[in-house]
C-alpha positions as CSV (number, residue, x, y, z in Angstrom):
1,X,-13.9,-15.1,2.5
2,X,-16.3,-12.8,1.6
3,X,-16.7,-10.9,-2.0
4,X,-18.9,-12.5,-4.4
5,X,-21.9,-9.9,-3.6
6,X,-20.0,-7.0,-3.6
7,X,-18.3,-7.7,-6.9
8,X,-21.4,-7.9,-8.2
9,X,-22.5,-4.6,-7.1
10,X,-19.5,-3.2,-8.2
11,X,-20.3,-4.2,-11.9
12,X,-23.3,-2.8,-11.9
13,X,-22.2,0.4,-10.2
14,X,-19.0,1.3,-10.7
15,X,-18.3,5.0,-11.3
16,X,-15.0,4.4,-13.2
17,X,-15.8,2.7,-16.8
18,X,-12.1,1.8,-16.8
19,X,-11.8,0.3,-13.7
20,X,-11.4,-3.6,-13.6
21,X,-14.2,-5.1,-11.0
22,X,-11.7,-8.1,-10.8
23,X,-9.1,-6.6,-10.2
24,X,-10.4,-4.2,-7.2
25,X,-12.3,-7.6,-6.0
26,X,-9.4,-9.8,-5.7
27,X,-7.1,-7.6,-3.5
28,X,-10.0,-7.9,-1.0
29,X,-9.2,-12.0,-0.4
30,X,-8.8,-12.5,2.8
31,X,-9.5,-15.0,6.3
32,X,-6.9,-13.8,8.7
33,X,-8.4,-12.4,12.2
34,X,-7.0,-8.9,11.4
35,X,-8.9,-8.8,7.8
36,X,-12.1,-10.3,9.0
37,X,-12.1,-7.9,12.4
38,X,-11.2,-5.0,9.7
39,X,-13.8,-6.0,7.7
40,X,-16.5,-6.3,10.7
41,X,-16.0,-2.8,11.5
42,X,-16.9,-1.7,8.0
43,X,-19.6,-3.6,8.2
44,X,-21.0,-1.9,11.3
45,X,-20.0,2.0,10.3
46,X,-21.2,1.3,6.4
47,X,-25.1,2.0,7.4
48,X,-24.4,4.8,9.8
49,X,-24.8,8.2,7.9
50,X,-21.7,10.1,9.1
51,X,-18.7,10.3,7.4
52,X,-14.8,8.1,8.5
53,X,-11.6,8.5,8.1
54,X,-9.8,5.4,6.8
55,X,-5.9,5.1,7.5
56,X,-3.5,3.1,6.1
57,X,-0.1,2.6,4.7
58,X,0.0,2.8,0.9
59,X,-0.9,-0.6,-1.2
60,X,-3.7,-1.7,1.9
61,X,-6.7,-1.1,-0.3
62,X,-8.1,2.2,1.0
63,X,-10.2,2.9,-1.9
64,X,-11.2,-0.8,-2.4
65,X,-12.7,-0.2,1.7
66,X,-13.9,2.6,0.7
67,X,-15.7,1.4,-2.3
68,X,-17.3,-1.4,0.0
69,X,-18.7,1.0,2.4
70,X,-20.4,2.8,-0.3
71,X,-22.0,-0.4,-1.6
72,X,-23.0,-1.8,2.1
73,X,-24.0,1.6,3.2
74,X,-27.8,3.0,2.1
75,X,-26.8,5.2,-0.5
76,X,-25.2,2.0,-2.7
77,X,-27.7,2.5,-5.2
78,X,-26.0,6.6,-5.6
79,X,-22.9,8.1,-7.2
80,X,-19.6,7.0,-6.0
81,X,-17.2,10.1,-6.7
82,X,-13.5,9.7,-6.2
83,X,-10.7,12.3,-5.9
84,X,-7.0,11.9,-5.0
85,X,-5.7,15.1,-3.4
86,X,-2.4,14.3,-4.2
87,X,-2.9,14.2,-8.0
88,X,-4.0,18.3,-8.4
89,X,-2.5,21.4,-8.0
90,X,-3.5,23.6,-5.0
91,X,-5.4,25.9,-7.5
92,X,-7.2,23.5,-9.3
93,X,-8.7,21.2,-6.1
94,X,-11.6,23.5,-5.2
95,X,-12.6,23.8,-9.0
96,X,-12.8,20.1,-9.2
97,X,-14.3,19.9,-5.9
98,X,-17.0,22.4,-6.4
99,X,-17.0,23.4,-9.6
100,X,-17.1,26.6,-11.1
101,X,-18.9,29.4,-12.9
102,X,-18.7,30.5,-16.3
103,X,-16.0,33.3,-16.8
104,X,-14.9,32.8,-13.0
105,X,-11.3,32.8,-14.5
106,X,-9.0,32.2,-17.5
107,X,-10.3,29.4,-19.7
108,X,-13.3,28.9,-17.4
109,X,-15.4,29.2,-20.9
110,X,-18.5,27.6,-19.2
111,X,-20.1,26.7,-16.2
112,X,-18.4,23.4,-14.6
113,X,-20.0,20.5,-11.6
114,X,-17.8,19.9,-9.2
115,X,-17.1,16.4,-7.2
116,X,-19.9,17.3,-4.8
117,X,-22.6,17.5,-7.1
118,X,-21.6,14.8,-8.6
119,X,-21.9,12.9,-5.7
120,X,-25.1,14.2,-4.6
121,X,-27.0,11.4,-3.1
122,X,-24.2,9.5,-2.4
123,X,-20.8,9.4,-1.2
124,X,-17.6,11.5,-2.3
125,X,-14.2,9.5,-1.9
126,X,-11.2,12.1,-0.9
127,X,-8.1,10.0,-0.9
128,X,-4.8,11.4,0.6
129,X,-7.1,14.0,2.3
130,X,-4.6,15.5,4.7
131,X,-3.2,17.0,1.3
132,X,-5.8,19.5,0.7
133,X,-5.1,22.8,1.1
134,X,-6.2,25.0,3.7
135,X,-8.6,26.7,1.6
136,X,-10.2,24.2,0.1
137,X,-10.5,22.9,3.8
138,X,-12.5,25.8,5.2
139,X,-15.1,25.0,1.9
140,X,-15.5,21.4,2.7
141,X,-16.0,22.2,6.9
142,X,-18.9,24.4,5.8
143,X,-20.2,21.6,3.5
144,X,-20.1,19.1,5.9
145,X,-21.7,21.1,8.3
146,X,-24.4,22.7,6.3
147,X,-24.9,21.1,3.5
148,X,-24.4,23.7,0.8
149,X,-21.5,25.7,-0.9
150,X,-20.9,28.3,-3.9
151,X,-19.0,27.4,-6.4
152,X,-16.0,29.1,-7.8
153,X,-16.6,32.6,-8.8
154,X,-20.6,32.3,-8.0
155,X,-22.5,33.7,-5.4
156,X,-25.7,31.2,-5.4
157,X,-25.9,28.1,-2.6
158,X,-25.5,24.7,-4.0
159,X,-26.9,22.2,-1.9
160,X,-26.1,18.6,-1.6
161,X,-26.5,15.8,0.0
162,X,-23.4,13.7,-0.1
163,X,-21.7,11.3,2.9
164,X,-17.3,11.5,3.2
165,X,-15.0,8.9,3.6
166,X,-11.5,10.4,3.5
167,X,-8.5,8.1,3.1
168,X,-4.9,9.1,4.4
169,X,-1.9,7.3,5.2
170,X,-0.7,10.4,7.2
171,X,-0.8,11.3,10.7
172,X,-3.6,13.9,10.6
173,X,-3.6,14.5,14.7
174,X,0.2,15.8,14.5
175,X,-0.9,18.0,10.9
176,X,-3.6,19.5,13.0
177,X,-1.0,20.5,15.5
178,X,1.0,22.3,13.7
179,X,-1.6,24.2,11.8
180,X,-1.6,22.0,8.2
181,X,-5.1,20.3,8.8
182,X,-7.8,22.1,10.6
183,X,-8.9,20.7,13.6
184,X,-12.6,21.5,13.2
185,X,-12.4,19.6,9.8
186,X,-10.8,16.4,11.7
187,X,-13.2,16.5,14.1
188,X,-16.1,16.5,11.7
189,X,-14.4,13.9,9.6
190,X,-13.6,11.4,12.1
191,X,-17.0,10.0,13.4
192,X,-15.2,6.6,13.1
193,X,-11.7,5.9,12.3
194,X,-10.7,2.7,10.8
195,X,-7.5,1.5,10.5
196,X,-6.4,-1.1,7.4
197,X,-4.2,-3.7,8.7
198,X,-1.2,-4.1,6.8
199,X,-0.3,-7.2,5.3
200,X,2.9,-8.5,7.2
201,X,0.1,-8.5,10.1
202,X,-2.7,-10.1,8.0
203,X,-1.1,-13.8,9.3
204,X,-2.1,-16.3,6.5
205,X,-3.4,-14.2,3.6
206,X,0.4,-13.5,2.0
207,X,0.3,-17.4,0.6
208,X,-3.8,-17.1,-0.3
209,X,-3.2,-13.6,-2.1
210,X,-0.3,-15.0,-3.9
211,X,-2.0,-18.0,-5.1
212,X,-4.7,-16.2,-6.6
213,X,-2.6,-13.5,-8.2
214,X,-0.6,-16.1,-9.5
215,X,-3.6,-18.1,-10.8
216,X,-5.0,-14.9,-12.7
217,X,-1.3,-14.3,-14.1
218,X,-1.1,-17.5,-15.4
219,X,-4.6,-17.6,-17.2
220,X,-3.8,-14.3,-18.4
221,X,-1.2,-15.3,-20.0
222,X,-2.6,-18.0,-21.3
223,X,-0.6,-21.0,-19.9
224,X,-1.9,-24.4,-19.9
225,X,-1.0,-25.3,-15.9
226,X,-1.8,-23.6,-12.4
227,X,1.3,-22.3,-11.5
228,X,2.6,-24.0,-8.2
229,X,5.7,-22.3,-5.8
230,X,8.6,-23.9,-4.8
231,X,9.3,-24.2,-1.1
232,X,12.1,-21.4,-1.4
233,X,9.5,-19.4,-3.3
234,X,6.9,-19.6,-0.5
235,X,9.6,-19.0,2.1
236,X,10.5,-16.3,0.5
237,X,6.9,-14.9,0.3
238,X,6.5,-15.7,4.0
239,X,9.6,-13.8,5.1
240,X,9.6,-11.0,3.7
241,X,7.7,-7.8,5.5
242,X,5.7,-6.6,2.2
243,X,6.2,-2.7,3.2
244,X,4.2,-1.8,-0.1
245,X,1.5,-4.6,0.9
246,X,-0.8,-6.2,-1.5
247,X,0.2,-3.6,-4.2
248,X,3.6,-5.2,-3.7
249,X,3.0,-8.7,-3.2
250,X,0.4,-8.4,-6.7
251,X,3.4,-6.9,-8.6
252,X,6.2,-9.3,-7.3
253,X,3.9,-12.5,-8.0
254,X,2.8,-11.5,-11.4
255,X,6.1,-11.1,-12.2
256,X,7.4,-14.2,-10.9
257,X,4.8,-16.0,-13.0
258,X,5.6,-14.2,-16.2
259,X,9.7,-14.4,-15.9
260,X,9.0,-18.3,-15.0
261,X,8.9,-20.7,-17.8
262,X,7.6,-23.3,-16.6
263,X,4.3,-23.6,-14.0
264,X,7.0,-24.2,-11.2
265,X,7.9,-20.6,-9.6
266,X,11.5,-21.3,-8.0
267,X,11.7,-17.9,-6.7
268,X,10.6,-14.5,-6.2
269,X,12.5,-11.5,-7.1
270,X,11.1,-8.8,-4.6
271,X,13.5,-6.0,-5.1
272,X,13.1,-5.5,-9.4
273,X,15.5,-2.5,-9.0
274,X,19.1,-4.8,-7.8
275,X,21.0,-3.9,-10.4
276,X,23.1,-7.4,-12.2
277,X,26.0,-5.0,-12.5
278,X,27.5,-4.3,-9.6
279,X,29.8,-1.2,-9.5
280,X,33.3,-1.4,-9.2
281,X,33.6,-5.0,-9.9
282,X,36.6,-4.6,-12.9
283,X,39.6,-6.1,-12.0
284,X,42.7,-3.9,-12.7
285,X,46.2,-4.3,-12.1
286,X,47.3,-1.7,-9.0
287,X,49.8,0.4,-10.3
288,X,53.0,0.8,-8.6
289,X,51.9,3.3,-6.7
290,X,48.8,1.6,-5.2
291,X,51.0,-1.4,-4.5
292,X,51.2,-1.3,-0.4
293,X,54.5,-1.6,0.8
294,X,56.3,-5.5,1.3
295,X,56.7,-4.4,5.1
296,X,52.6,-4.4,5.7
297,X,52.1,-7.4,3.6
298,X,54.4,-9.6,5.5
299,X,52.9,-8.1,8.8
300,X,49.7,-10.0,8.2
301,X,49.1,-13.2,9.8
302,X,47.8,-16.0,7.2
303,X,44.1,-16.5,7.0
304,X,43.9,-13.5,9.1
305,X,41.1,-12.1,7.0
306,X,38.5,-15.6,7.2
307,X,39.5,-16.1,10.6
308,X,38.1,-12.3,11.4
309,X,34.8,-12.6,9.1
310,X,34.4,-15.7,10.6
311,X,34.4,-14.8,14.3
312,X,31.8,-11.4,13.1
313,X,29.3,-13.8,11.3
314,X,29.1,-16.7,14.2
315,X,28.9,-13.1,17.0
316,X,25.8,-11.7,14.9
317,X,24.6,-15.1,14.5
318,X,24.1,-15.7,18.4
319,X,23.1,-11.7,19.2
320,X,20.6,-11.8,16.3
321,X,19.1,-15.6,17.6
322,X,19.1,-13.9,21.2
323,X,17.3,-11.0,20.4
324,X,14.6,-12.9,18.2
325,X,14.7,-15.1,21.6
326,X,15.6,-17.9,18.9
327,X,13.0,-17.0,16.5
328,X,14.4,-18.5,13.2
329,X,12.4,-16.5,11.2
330,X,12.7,-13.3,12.8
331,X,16.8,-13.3,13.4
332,X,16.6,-14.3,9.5
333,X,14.8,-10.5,9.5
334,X,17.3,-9.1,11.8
335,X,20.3,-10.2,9.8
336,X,18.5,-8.9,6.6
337,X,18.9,-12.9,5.2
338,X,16.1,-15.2,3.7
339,X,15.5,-18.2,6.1
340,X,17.3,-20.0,3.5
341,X,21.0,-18.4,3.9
342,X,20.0,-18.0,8.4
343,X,19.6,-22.0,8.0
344,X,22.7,-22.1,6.4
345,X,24.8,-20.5,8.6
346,X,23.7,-22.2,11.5
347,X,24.5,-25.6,9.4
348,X,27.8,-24.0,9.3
349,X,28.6,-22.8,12.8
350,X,26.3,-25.5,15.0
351,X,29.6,-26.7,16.9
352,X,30.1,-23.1,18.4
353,X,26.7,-22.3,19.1
């Protein structure tokens, strides 16, 4: 596992005051082949000065790889300048990205840096890029390319030196196509594409990111033991497919640890939003009218109904087992059970299967 290093760097370095090193550190853990080979590649781009494209579903750490590249890379000792497309309006990204004169519009009482002087001599972080707008894409092209811009209402050349990394979980090929990203821009962008594994394929790290996570819960909330899972807890950690990845697996630990009170965790609630209170659940007298008629009652064959849901559950069972070519964990998956309730079925129905 790597990391001791480049927490220390980000300590010294860090552009965000706010930011908790520990916290960015520790959702880099990691020893499974995907991770390491991820991490490899980094390695190798981080020295070369062109700029990369990482892509990722949401929760894999995009900025945290980003961050590392910076440090690894030359220009480590440099700003480190961050900015999430998604979190501006269209009219306000190419002021924040290049600043602006004084008077250049309304409120624009003085002259303003923008992210790329900021980050002059080092790197400029543009998270969710394939959300910038078109015209704030033809401005970062000609930086890229040349090396200078104006900024907003000015007329004089600014110029910088500053490497991208831009960070998307989108597809930008199939943006360019249709006209939302421009293709010159991608083309510029993507010297080297890397692409964060997510964590239902990082094979081993669920259980070593959920210890620590659970470790730092537990000293942060003070408590006296290590916490320790259950087998059902880590079962449950193991099945599941974390779509929201580490971001997910961090929030579903520390909340297991919290909600727990003891250092045993029995069980992890990964879906916080399950309502208790299931709707429609009152049980009311039918009124006459929503009696059904005595005719249709007596038509129905005793134990009619367990007989049915029992002849549905053992059919799924075996189609689900053949499909996963008898998989337990994955026909758990396909059944949408925990390997808990799949073992109990086939307790249940071993004679007929």
């Amino acid at each position: 596992m790597w990391g001791i290093s480049f927490m220390r760097a980000l300590s010294s370095h860090s552009s965000d005051p706010q930011a908790s090193v520990t916290d960015v550190a520790v959702e880099a853990l990691g020893q499974s082949e995907a991770f390491l080979d991820f991490q490899e590649r980094l390695s190798r781009i981080a020295p070369v000065e062109r700029p990369a494209l990482l892509v990722g579903e949401r929760g894999t750490g995009k900025e945290l790889a980003a961050t590392r590249l910076h440090y690894l890379s030359g220009r480590w000792q440099g700003p480190f300048i961050s900015l999430n497309c998604a979190a501006l309006a269209p009219t306000l990204i190419e002021s924040e990205l290049f600043g602006h004169e004084k008077g250049a519009f309304t409120g624009a009482q003085q002259r303003k840096t923008g992210r790329f002087e900021g980050a002059d001599g080092g790197t400029l972080f543009l998270d969710e890029v394939g959300l910038l707008p078109v015209e704030a894409q033809e401005k970062v092209l000609r930086v890229v390319e040349y090396g200078f811009f104006e900024r907003v209402g000015g007329s004089t050349s600014v110029e910088v030196d500053v490497r991208i990394i831009g960070a998307t979980n989108a597809d930008l090929s199939a943006l360019a196509d249709t006209g939302q990203f421009k293709r010159d821009l991608l083309d510029r962008l993507s010297f080297e594409v890397l692409f964060l594994p997510p964590l239902r394929e990082r094979h081993g790290d669920i259980l070593l990111l959920a210890y620590h996570f659970a470790q730092r819960m537990g000293y942060e909330l003070g408590r006296p033991e290590t916490p320790d899972f259950s087998a059902r807890a880590l079962q449950q950690l193991e099945d599941h497919l974390w779509p929201g990845n580490v971001r997910e697996l961090k929030n579903a630990v520390e909340r297991a640890v919290y909600r727990s009170d003891t250092a045993r965790i029995d069980s992890i609630d990964i879906d916080p939003f399950q309502s208790p209170y299931r709707p429609g659940t009152a049980l009311e007298a039918p009124s006459a009218l929503e009696k059904p008629p005595v005719s249709q009652v007596a038509d129905i064959e005793p134990r009619a109904l367990k007989s049915a849901v029992r002849d549905l559950e053992r059919d799924l069972l075996k189609r689900a087992l053949i499909d996963a070519k008898y998989n337990r964990k994955k026909a758990a998956r396909l059944l949408g059970l925990t390997y808990d309730q799949l073992r109990g079925l086939l307790r249940k129905y071993k004679e007929d299967l």
